[in-house]
C-alpha positions as a Markdown table, in Angstrom:
| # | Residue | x | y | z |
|---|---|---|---|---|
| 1 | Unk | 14.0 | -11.3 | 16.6 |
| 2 | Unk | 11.5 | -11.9 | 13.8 |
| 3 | Unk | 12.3 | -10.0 | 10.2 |
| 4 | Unk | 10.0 | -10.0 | 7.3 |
| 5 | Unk | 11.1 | -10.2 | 3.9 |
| 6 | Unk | 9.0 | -9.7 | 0.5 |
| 7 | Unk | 11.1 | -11.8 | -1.4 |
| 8 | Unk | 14.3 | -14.6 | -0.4 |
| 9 | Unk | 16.8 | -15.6 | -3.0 |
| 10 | Unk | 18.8 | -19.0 | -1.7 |
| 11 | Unk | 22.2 | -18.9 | -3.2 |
| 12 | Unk | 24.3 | -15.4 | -4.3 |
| 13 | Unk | 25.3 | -16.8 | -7.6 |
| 14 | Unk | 24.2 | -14.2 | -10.7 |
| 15 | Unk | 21.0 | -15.5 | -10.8 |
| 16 | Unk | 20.3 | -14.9 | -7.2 |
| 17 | Unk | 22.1 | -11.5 | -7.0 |
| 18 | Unk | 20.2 | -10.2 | -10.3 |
| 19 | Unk | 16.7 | -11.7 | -9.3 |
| 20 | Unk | 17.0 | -9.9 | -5.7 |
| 21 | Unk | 18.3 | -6.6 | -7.9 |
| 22 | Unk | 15.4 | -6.8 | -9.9 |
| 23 | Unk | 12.7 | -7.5 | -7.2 |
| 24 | Unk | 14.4 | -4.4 | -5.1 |
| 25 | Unk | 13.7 | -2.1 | -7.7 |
| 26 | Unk | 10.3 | -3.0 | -7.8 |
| 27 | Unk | 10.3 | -1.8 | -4.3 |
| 28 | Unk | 10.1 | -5.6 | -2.4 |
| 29 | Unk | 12.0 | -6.1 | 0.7 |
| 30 | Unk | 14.9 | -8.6 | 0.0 |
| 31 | Unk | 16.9 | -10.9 | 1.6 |
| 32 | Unk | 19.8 | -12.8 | 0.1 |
| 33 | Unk | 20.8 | -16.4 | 1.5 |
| 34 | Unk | 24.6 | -17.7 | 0.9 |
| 35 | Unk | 26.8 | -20.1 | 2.6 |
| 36 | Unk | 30.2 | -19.2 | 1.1 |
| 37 | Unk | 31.2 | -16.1 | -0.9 |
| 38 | Unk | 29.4 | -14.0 | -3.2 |
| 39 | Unk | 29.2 | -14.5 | -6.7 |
| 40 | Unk | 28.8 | -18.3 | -6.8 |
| 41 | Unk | 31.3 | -21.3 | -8.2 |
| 42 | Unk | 31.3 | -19.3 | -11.9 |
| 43 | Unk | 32.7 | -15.9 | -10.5 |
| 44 | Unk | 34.8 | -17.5 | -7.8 |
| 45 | Unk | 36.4 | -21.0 | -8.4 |
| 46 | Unk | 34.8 | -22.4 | -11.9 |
| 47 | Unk | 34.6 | -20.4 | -15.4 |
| 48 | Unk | 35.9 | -16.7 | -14.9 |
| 49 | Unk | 38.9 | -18.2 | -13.3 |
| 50 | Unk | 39.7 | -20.6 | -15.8 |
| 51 | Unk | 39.3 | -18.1 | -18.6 |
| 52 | Unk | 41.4 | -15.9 | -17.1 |
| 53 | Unk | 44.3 | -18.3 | -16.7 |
| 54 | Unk | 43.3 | -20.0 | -20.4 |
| 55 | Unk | 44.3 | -16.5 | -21.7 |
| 56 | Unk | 47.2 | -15.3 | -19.4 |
């Protein structure tokens, strides 16, 4: 099965996520490439985390 995309983000870290967003609303098809979870090591295991717990 062959699909055609209009624009590919590699990686759903922000940039990815918001660069796909923006491309959508300009009416491209999208297509979002990720290995693990959404969100990338800052949402998920590196700075939110830690500034969560620095405050707690």
């Amino acid at each position: 099965m062959t699909r055609h995309f209009d624009y590919l983000a590699i990686g759903g870290g922000s940039g990815g996520i918001a660069s796909i967003n923006r491309a959508a609303m300009y009416g491209q098809k999208c297509a979002l490439i990720e290995a693990k979870e959404l969100g990338g090591t800052c949402v998920n295991v590196g700075c939110v985390p830690k500034k969560i717990m620095w405050h707690a």
